[in-house]
LOTOR-221475 format. One record per residue: residue in three letters; residue number from 1; x negated, y, z of N, C-alpha, C in turn. Coordinates in Angstrom, 1 decimal, m for minus. Layout:
REM LOTOR-221475
<ALA; NUM; <X; Y; Z>; <X; Y; Z>; <X; Y; Z>>
...
This chain:
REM LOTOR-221475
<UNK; 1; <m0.8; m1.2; 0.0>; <0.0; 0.0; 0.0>; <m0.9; 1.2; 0.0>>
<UNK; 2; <m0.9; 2.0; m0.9>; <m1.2; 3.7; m0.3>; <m1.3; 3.8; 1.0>>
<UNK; 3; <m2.9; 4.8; 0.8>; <m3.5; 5.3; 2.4>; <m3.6; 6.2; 2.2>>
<UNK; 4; <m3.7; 7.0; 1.1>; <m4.2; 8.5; 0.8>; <m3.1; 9.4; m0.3>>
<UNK; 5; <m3.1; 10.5; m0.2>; <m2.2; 11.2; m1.5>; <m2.3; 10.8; m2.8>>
<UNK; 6; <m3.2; 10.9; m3.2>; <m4.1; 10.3; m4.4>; <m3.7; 8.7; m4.6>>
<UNK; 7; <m3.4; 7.8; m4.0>; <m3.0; 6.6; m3.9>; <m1.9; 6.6; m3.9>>
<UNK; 8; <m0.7; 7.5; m3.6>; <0.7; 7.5; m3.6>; <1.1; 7.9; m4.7>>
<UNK; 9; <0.1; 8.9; m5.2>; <0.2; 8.9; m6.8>; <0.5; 8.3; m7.7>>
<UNK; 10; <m0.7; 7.8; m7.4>; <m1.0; 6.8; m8.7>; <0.0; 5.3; m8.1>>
<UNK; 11; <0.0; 5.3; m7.0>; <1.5; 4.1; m6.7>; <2.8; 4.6; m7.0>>
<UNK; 12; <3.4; 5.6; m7.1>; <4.3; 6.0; m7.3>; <4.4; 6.2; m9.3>>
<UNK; 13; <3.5; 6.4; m9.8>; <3.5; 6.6; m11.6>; <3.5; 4.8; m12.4>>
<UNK; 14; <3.0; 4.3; m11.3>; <2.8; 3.1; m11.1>; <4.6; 2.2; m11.4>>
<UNK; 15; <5.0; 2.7; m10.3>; <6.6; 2.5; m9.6>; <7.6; 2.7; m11.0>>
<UNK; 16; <7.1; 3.9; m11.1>; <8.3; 4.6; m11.4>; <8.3; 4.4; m12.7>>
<UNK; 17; <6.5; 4.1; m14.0>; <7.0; 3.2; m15.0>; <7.7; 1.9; m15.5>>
<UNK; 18; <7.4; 1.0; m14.2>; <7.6; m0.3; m14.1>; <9.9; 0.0; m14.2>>
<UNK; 19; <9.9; 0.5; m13.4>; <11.6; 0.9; m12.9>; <12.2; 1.5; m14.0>>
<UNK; 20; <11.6; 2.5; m14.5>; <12.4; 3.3; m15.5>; <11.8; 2.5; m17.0>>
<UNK; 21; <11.1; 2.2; m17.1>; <10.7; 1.2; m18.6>; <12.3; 0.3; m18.2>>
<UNK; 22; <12.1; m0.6; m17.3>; <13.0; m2.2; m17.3>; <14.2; m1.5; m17.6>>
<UNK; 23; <14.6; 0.0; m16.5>; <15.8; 0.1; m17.0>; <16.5; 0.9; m17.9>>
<UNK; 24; <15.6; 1.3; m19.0>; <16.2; 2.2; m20.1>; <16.3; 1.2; m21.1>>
<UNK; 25; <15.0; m0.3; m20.8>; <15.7; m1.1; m21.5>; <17.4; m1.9; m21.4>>
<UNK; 26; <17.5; m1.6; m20.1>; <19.1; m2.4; m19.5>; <19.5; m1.7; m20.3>>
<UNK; 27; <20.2; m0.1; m20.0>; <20.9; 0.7; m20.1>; <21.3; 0.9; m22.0>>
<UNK; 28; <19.8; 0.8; m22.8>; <20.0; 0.8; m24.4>; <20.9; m0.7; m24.5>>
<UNK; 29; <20.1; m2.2; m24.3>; <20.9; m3.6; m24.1>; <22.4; m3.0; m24.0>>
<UNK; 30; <22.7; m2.6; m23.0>; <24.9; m2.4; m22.9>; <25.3; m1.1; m23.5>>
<UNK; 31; <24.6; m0.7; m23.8>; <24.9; 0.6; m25.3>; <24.9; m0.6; m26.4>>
<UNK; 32; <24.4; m1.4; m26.7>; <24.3; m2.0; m28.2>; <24.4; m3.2; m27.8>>
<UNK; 33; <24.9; m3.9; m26.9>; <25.6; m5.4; m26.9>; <25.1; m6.2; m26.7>>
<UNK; 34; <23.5; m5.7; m26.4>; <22.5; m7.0; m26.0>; <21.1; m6.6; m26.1>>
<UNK; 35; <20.1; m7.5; m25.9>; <19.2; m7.9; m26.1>; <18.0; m8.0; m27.2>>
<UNK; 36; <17.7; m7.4; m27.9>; <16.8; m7.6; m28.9>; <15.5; m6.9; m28.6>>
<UNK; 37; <14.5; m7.5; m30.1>; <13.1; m6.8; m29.6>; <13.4; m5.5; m29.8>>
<UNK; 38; <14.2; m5.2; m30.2>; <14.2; m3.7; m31.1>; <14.3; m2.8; m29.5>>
<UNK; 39; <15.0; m3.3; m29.0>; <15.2; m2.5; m27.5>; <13.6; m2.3; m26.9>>
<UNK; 40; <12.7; m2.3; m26.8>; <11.7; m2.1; m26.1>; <10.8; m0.9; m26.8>>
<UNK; 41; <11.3; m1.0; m28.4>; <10.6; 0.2; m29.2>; <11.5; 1.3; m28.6>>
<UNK; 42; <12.9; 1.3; m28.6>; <13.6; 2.2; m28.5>; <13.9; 2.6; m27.3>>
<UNK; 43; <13.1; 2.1; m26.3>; <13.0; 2.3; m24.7>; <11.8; 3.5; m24.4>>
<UNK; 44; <11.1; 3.5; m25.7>; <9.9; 4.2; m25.6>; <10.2; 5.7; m25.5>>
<UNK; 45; <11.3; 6.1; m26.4>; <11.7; 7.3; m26.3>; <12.1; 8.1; m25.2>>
<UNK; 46; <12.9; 7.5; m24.6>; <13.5; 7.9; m23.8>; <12.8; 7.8; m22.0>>
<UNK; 47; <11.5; 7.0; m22.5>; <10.7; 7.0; m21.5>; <9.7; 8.5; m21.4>>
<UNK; 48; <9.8; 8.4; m22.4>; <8.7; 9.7; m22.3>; <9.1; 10.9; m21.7>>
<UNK; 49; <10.8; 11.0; m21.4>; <11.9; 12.0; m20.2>; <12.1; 11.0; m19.4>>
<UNK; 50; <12.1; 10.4; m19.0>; <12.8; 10.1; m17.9>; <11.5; 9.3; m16.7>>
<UNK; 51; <10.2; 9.0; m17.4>; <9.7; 8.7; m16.0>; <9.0; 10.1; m15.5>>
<UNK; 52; <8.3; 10.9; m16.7>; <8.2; 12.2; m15.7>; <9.3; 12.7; m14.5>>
<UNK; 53; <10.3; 12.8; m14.9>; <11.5; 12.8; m14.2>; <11.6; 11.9; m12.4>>
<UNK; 54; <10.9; 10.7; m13.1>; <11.5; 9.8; m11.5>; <10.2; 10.1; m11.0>>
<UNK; 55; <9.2; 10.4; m11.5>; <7.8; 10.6; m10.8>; <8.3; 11.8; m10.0>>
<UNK; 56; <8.8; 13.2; m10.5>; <8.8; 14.2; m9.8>; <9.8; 14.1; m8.4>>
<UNK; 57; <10.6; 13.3; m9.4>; <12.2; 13.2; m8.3>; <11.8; 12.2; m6.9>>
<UNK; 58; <10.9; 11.0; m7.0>; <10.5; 10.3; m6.3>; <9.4; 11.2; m5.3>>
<UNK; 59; <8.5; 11.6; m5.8>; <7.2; 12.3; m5.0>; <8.0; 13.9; m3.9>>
<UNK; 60; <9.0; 14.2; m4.8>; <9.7; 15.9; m4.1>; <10.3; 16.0; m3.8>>
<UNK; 61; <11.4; 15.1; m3.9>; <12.5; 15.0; m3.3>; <13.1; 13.8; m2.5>>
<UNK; 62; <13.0; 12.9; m2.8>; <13.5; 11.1; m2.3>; <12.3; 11.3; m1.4>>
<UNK; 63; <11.1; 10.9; m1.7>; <10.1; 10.1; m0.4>; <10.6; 10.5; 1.2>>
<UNK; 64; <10.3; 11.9; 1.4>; <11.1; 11.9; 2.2>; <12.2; 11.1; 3.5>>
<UNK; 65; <13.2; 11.6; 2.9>; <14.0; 10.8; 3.2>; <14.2; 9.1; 3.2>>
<UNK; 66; <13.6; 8.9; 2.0>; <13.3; 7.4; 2.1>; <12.3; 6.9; 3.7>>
<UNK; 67; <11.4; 7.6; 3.6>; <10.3; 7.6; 5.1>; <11.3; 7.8; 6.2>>
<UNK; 68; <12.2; 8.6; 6.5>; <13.0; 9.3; 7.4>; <13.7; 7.5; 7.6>>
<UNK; 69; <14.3; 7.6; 6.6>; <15.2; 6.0; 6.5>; <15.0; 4.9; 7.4>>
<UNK; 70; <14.2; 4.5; 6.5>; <13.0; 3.5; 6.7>; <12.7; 3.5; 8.5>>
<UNK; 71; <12.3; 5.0; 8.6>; <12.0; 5.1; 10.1>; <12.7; 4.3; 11.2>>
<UNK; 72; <13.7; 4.7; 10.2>; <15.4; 4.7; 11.8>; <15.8; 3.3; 12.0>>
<UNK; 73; <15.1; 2.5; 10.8>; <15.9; 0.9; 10.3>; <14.8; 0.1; 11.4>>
<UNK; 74; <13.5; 0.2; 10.7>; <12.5; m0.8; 11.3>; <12.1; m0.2; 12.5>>
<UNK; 75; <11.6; m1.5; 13.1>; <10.8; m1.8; 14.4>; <9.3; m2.2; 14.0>>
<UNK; 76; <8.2; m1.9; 15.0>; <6.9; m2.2; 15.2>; <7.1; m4.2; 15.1>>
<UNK; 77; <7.7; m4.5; 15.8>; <8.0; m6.0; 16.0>; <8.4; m6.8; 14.6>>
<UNK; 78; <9.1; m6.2; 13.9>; <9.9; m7.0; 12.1>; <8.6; m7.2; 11.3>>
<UNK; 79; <9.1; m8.3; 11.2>; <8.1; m8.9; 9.8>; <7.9; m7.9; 8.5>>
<UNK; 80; <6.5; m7.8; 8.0>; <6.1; m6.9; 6.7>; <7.1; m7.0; 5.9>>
<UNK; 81; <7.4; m8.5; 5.8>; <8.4; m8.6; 4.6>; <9.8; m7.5; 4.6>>
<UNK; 82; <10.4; m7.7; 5.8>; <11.4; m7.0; 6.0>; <11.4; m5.3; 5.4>>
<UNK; 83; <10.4; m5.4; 6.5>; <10.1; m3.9; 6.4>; <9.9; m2.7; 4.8>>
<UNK; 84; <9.0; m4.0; 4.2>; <9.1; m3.6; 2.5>; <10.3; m3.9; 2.0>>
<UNK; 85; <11.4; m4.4; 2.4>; <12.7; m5.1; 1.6>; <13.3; m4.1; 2.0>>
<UNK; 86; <13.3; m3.1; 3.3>; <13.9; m1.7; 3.4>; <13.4; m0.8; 2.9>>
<UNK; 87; <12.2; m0.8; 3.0>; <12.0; 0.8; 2.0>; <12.2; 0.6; 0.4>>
<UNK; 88; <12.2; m0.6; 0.0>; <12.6; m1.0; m1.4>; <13.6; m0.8; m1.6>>
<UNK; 89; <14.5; m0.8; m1.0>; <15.9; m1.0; m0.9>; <16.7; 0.5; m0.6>>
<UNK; 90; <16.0; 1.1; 0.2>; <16.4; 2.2; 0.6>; <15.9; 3.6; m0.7>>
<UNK; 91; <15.0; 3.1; m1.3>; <14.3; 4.1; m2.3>; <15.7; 3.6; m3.2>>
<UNK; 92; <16.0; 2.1; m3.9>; <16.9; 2.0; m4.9>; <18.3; 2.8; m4.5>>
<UNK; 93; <18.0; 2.7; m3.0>; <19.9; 3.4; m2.8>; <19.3; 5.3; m2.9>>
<UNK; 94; <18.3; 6.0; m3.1>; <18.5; 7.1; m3.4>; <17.9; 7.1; m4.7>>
<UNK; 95; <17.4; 7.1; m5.6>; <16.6; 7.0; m6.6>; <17.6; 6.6; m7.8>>
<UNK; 96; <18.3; 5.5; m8.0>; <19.3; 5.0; m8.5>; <20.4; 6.2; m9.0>>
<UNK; 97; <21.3; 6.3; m8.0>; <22.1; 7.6; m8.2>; <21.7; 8.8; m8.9>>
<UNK; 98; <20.7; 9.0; m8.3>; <20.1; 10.6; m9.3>; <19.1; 10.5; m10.4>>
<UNK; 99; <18.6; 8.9; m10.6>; <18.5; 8.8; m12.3>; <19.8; 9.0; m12.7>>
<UNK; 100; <20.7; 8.2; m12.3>; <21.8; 7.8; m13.3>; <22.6; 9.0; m13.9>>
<UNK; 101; <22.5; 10.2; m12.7>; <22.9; 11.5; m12.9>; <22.1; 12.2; m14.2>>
<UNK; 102; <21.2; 12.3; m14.0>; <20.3; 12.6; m14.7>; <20.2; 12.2; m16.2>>
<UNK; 103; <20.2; 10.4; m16.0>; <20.7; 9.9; m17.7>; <22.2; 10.6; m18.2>>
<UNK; 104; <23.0; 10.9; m17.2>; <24.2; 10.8; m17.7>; <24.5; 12.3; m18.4>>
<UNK; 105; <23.4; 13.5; m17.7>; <23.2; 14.4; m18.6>; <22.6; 14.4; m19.6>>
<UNK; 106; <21.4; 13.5; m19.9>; <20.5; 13.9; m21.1>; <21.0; 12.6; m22.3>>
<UNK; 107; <21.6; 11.8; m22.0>; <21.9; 10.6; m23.0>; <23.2; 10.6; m22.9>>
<UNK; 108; <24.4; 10.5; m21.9>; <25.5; 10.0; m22.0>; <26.7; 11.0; m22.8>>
<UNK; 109; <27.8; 10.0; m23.4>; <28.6; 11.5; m24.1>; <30.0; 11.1; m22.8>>
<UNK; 110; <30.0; 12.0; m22.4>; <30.3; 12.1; m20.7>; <32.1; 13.2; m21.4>>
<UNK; 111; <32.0; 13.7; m22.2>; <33.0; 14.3; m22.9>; <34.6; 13.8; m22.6>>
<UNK; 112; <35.0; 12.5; m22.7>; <36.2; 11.5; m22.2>; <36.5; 11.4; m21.2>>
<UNK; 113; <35.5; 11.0; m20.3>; <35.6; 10.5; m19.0>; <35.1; 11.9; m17.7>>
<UNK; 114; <34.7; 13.1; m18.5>; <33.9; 13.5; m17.4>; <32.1; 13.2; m16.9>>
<UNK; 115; <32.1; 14.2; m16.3>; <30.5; 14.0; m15.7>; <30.1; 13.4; m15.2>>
<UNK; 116; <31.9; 13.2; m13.7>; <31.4; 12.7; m12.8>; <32.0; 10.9; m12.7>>
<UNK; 117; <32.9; 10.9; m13.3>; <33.5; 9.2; m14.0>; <31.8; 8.6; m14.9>>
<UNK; 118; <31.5; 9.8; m15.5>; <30.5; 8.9; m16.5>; <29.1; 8.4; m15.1>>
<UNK; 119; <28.9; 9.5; m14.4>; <27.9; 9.3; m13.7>; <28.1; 7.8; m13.1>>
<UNK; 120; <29.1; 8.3; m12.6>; <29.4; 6.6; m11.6>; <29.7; 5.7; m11.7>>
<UNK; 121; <30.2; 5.5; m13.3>; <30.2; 4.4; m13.7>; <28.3; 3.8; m14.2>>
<UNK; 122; <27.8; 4.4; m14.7>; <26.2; 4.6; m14.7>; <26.2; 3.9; m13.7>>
<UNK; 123; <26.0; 4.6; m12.4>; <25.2; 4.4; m11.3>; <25.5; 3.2; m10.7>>
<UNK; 124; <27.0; 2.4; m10.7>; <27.6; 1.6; m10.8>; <27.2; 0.2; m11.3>>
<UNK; 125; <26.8; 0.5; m12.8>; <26.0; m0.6; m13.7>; <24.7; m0.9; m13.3>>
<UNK; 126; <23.8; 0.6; m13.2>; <22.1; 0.9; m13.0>; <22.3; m0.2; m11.4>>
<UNK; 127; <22.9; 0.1; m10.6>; <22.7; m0.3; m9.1>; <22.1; m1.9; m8.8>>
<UNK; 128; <23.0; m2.6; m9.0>; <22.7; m3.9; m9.0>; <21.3; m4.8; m9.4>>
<UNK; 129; <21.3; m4.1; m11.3>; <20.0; m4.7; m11.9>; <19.2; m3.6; m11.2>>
<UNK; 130; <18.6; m2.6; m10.9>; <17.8; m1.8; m10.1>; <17.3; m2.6; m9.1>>
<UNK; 131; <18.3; m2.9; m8.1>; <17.8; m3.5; m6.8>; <17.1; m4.7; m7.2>>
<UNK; 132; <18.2; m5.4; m8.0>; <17.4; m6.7; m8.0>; <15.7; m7.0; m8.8>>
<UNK; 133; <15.9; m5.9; m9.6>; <14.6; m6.0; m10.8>; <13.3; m5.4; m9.4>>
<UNK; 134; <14.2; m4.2; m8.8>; <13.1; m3.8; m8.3>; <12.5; m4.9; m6.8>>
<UNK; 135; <13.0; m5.7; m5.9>; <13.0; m6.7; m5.3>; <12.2; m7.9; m5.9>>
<UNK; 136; <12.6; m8.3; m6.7>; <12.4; m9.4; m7.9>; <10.9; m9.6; m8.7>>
<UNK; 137; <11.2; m8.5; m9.2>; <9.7; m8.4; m10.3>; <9.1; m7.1; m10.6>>
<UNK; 138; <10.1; m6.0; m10.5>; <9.4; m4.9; m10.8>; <8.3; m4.7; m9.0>>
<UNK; 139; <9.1; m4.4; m8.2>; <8.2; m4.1; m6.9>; <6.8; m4.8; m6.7>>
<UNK; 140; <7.3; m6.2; m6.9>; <6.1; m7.0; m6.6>; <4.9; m7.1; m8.3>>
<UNK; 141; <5.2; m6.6; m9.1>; <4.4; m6.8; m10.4>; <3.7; m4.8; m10.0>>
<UNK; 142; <4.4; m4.3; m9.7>; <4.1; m2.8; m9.1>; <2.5; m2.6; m8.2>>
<UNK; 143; <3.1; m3.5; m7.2>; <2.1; m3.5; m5.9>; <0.7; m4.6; m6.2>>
<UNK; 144; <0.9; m5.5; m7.3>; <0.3; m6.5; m8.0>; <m1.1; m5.1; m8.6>>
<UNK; 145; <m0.6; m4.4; m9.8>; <m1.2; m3.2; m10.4>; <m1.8; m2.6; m9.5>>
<UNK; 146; <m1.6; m2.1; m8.5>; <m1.9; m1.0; m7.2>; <m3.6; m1.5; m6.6>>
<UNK; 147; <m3.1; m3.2; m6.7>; <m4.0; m3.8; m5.5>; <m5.1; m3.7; m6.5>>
<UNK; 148; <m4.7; m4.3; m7.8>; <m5.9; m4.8; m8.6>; <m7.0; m3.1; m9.0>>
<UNK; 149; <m5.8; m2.2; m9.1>; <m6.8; m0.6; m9.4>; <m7.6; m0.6; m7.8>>
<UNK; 150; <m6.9; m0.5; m6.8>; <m7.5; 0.0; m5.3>; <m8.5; m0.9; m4.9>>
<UNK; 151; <m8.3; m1.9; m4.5>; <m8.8; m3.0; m3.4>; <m9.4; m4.2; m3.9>>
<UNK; 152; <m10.1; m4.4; m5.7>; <m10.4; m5.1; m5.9>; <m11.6; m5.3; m5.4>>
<UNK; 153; <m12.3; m6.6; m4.8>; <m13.2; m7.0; m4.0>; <m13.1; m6.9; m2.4>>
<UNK; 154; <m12.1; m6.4; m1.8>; <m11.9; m6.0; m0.7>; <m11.7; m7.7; 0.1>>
<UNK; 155; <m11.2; m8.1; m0.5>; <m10.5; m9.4; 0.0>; <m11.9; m10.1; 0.2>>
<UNK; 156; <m12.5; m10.6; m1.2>; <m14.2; m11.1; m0.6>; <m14.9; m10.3; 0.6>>
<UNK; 157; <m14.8; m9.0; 0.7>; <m15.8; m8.6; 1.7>; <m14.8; m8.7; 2.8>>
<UNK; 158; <m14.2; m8.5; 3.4>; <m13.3; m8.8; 4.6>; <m12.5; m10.0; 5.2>>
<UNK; 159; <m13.3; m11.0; 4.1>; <m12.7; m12.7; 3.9>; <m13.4; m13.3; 5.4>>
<UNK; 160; <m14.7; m13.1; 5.5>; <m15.6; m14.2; 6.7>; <m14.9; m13.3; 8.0>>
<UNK; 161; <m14.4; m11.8; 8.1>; <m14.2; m11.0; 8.9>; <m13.2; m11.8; 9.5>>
<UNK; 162; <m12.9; m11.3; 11.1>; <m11.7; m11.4; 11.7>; <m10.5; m11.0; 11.5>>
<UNK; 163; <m9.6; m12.2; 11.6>; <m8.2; m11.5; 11.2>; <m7.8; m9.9; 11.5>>
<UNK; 164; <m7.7; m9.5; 12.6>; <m7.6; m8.2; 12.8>; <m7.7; m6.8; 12.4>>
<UNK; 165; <m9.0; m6.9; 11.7>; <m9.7; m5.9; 11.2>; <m9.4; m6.0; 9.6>>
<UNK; 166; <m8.9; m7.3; 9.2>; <m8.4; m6.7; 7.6>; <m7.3; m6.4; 7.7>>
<UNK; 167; <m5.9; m5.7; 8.6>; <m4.7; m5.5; 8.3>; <m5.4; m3.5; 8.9>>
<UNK; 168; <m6.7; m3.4; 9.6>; <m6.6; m2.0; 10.4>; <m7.0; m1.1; 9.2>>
<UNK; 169; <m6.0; 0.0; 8.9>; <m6.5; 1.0; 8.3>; <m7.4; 2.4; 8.3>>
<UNK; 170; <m7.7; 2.4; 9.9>; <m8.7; 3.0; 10.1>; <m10.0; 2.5; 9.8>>
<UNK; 171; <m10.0; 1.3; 10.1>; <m11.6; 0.3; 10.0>; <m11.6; 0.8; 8.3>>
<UNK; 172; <m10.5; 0.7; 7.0>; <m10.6; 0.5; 5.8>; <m10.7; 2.0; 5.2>>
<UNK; 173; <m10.4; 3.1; 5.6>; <m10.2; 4.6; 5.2>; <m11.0; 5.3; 4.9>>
C-alpha cells in the first residue's frame, strides 16, 4: 500500500485506470448489446476523459472521506483482509455515483428520462459490476502493479528477517 504522497499517486492513476478502462468497457458492451473486440478500441476514447477525471475526483475530493469511513468501520483487532474489503468498498460506494454523474453528462442523451432518471439508472447498472470488478480483479491486479513498481526486491531482503519488522512502516520509510 502507499506510504508517501508520491505513492498515492501513482497508486491511485494506477486505480483509477484499471476501474475506469473495465468500466467504459461495461458501459460501451450495454450501449451495443454485448461484447466484442471492437469494444476495447472504443473504450480508448472515452478513456482519455474520464480517467483524468476519476484521478482528480478520487485524490480531491473522495479520499477523504473514504479515510473518514474506513476510520469509523474498522478496528486495530480486524483482519487486513477486511479492512481492504472496506476501504474498497467504501471508495466503490462514493466513486461509482459521481463517475456515473459525470458519464451521464459527457456521453448520455439524458433528454427522455432527465438528468437525474438517466444518472441513476447509470449508477444503478455501473454499481454492482464496479464493486465486483473492483474486489475481484481490478483491486487485486491494481495492488499486484503497485508492489511490482514499489517494493520489488523488498521481499528477498526482509525474507531471513523477523516476522515483525516486515509489516513495520517505520523500519521500511
Amino acid at each position: 500500500m502507499p506510504r508517501t504522497k508520491f505513492e498515492n499517486f501513482v497508486f491511485t492513476v494506477i486505480m483509477a485506470f484499471i476501474m475506469v478502462y473495465a468500466m467504459i468497457c461495461y458501459n460501451i458492451s450495454l450501449n451495443i448489446g454485448g461484447m466484442t473486440d471492437q469494444v476495447f478500441l472504443m473504450a480508448l476514447g472515452e478513456l482519455r476523459i474520464m480517467w483524468p477525471v476519476a484521478i482528480v475526483l478520487e485524490m480531491f475530493v473522495m479520499e477523504r472521506p473514504v479515510v473518514h469511513l474506513t476510520n469509523r468501520v474498522v478496528t486495530k483487532d480486524m483482519p487486513f483482509i477486511w479492512m481492504l474489503l472496506i476501504r474498497c468498498s467504501l471508495t466503490v460506494c462514493l466513486m461509482c455515483p459521481a463517475m456515473s454523474l459525470v458519464a451521464t453528462f459527457l456521453f448520455k442523451d439524458y433528454s427522455a428520462a432527465g438528468v437525474v432518471g438517466t444518472w441513476l439508472q447509470t449508477a444503478a447498472l455501473n454499481f454492482p459490476m464496479a464493486l465486483a470488478w473492483q474486489i475481484f480483479f481490478g483491486g487485486p491486479l491494481g495492488r499486484l502493479v503497485f508492489r511490482l513498481i514499489f517494493r520489488r526486491g523488498e521481499d528477498a531482503q526482509t525474507a531471513p528477517a523477523a516476522e515483525p519488522a516486515s509489516g513495520s512502516v517505520a523500519e521500511e520509510a
